[in-house]
C-alpha positions in Angstrom: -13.4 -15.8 30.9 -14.9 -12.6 29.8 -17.3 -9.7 31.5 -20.0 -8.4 30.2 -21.4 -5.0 31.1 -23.0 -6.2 34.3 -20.2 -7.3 35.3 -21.0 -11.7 35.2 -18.1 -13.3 34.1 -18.8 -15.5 30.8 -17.2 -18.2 28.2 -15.6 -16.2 25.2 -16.1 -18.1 22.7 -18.0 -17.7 19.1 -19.7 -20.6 17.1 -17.5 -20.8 14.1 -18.7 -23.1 11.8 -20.8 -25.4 14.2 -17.5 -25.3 16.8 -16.9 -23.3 19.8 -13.8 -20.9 19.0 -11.9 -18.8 21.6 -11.2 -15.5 21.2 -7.9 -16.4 21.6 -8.0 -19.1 19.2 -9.4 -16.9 16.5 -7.0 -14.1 17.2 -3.9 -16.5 16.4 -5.3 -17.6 13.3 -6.5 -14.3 11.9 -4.7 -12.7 8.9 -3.9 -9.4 8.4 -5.5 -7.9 5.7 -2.7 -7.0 2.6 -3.9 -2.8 2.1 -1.6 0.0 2.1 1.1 0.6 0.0 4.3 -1.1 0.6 7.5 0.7 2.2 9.3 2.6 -0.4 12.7 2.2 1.0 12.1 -1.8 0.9 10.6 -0.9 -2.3 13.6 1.5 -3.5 16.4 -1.4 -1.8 14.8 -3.9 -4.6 15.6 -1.8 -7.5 18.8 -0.4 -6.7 21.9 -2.0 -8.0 23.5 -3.9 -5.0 26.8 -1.9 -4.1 23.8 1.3 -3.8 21.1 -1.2 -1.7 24.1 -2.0 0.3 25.5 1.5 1.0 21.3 2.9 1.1 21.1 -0.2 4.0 24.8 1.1 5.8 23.4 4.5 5.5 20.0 3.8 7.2 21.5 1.8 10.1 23.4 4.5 12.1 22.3 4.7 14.9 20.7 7.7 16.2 23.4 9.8 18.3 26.6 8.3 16.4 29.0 9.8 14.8 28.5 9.9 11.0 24.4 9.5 11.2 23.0 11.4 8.1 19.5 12.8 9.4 16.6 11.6 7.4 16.0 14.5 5.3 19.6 14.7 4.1 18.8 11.2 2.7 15.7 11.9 1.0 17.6 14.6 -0.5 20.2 12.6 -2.2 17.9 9.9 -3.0 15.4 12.7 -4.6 19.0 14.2 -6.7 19.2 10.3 -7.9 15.7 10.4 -9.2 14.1 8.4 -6.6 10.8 9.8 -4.4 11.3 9.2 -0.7 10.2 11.2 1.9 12.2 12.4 5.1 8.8 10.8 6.9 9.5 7.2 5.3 13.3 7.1 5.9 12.2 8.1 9.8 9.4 5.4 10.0 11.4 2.5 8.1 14.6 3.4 10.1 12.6 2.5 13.3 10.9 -0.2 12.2 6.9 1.9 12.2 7.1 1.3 8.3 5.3 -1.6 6.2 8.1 -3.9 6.0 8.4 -3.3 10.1 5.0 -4.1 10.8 5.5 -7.7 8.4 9.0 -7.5 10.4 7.2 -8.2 13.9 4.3 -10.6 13.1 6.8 -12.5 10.8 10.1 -12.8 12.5 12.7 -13.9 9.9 
């Protein structure tokens, strides 16, 4: 049930196509729409040769407090002297799972 402004409790539901829908209903089969740019470190892991991807992944998943964690900017920075364009901002967001590839992460568990 839903409430409208006054307050009355009502059915939520929308004619879709000559049927009654829920909100509910809809909601699960809604897609999200495909805009923005993709994350660049999923991006960057794609075209690195695999023993780089694999020590670019190692790199990333220190966790934050242990020993031997290279901050986000010191990252970009080596990336940046390999010739690659990543951000201090996109390490941070993908290391935390707030980038692109997070976001398909959650409504697409693997």
């Amino acid at each position: 049930m839903a409430v409208t402004d006054s307050g009355q409790d009502v059915e939520a539901k929308a004619e879709v196509g000559g049927c009654s829908v829920s909100l509910s209903d809809r909601l699960a089969q809604a897609e999200p729409p495909a805009v923005g740019r993709p994350c660049s470190i999923n991006v960057l892991l794609g075209v690195l040769l695999e023993t780089d991807a694999d020590a670019l992944r190692l790199a990333l998943s220190v966790r934050k407090g242990d020993r031997g964690r290279l901050s986000s900017p010191t990252i970009s920075k080596i990336l940046a002297e390999e010739g690659h364009d990543v951000g201090a901002q996109s390490i941070t967001k993908h290391r935390s799972g707030a980038c692109r590839c997070g976001i398909i992460r959650e409504t697409n568990p693997a």
